[in-house]
C-alpha positions as CSV (number, residue, x, y, z in Angstrom):
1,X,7.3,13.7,232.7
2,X,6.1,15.3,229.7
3,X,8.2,17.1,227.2
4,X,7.7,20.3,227.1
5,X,7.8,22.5,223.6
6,X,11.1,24.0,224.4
7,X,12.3,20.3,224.8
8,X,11.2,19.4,221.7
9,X,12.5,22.1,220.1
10,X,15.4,21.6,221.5
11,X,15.7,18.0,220.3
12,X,14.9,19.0,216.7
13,X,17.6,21.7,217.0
14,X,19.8,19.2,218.3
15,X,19.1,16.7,215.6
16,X,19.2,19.4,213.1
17,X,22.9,20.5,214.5
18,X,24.2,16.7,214.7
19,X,22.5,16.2,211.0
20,X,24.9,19.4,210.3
21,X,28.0,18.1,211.8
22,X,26.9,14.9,209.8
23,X,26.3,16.8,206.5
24,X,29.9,18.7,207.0
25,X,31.8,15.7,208.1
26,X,30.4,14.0,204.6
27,X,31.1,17.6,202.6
28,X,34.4,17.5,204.3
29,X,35.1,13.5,202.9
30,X,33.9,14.7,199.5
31,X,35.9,17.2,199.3
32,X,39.0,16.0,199.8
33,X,38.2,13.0,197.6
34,X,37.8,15.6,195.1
35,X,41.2,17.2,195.8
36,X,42.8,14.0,195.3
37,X,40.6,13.6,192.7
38,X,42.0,16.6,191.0
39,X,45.6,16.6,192.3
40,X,45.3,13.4,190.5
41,X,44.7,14.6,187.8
42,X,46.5,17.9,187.6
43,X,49.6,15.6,187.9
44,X,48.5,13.5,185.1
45,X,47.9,16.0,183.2
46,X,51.2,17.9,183.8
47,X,53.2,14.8,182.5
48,X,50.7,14.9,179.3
49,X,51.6,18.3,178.6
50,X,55.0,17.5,179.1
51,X,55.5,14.2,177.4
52,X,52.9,16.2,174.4
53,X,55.5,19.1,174.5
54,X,58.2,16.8,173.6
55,X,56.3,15.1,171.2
56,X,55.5,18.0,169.5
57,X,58.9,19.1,169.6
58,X,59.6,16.0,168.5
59,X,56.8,16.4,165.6
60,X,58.1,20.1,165.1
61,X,61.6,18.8,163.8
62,X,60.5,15.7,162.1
63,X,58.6,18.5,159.8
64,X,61.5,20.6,159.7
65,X,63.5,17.8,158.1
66,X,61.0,16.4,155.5
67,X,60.8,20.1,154.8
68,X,64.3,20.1,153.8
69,X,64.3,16.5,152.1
70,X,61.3,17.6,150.4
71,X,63.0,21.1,149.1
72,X,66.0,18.6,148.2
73,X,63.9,16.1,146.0
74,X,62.1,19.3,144.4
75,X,65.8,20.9,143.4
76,X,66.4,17.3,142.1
77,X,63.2,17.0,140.1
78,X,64.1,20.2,138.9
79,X,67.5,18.9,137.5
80,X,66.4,16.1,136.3
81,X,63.3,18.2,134.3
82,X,65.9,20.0,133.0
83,X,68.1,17.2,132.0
84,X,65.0,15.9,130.3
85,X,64.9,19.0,128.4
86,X,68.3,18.5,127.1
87,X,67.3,15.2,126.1
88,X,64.2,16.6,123.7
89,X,66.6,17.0,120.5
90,X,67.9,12.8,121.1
91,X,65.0,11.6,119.0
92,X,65.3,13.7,116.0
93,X,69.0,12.8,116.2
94,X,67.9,8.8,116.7
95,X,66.1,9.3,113.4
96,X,68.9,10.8,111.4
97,X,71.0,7.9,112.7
98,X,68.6,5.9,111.7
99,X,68.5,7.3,108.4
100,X,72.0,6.7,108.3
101,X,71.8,3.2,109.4
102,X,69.4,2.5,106.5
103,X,71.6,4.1,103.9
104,X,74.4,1.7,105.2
105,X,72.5,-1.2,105.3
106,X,71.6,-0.7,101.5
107,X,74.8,-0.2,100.5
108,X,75.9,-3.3,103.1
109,X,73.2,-5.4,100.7
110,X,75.2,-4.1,97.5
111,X,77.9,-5.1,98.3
112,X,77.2,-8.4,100.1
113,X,76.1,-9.0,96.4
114,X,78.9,-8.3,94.8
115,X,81.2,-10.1,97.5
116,X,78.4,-13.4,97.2
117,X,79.4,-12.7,92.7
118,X,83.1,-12.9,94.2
119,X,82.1,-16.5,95.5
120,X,82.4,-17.9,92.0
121,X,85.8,-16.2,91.4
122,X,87.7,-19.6,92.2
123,X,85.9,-21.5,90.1
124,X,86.7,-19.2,87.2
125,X,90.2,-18.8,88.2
126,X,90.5,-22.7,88.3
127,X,88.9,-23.0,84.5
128,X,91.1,-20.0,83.4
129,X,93.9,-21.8,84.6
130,X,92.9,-24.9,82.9
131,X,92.6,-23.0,79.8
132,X,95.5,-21.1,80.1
133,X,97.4,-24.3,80.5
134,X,96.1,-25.4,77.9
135,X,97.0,-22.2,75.5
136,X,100.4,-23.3,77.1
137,X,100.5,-26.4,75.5
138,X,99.2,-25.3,72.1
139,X,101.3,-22.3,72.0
140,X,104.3,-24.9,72.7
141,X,102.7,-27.1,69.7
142,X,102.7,-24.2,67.5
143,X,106.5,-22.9,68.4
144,X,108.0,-26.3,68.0
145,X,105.6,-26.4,64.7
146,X,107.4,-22.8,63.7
147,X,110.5,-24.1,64.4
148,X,110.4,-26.8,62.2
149,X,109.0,-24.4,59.1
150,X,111.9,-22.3,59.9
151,X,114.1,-25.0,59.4
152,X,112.9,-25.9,56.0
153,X,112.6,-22.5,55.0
154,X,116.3,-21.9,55.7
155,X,117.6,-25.1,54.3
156,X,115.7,-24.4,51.1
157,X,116.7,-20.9,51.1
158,X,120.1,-21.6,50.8
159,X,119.3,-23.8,48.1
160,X,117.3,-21.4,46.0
161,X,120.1,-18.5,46.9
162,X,122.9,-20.8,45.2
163,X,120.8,-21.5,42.2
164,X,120.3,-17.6,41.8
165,X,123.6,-16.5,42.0
């Protein structure tokens, strides 16, 4: 029993057919590892995009309000430049009143003089007393003194007015 060419061509075509089937049944297998592959994946990314579209909706008015805190802190920067502004004249006016503080001062020295001259002004008091007490006792001496001249002078002017007359 010999094979004959058709037979052998037939074989080969056979082969080649169940290599086919074989090829497609594999194709087939990777293919649908691929869609599940990529299903996978599409959902994956689908809840990326959405999870990323609500962070960046998130992100979006996170922005917004910096925006506005940042447009507040500018208005008060701006106030407070202002403000500043207002407060250029304060140090000419600090050295006027310091000016003035100086001019008091001097005079405060002056007269903390005069008040530390005053600190003696007991003492003197206390030794004008004493002398004034003792101008009191002279000034007695001398009336009682007086007294007794004008006794002597009217007890001889009676004398000398009878021997006149």
């Amino acid at each position: 029993m010999g094979s004959t060419p058709t037979d052998r061509v037939m074989h080969q075509l056979r082969g080649d057919v169940d290599g086919l089937y074989e090829l497609s049944t594999k194709t087939n297998q990777k293919v649908t590892e691929t869609s599940c592959t990529v299903r996978g994946i599409d959902t994956r990314l689908q809840r990326l995009e959405a999870t990323s579209g609500r962070q960046f909706g998130v992100l979006l008015a996170t922005q917004r309000q910096h925006g506005h805190r940042l447009n507040r802190v500018e208005k008060l920067l701006g106030e407070v430049v202002t403000q500043l502004a207002d407060l250029a004249p304060l140090p000419a006016r600090v050295d006027e009143l310091t000016g003035r503080v100086d001019g008091l001062s001097g005079r405060m020295d002056h007269l903390t003089e005069r008040v530390d001259k005053l600190a003696d002004l007991p003492a003197r008091v206390g030794r004008l007393e004493g002398q004034v007490a003792e101008l009191t006792v002279v000034v007695r001496q001398n009336s009682e003194t007086l007294d007794v001249v004008v006794d002597l002078l009217r007890k001889r002017l009676p004398a000398s007015q009878d021997g006149e007359g």
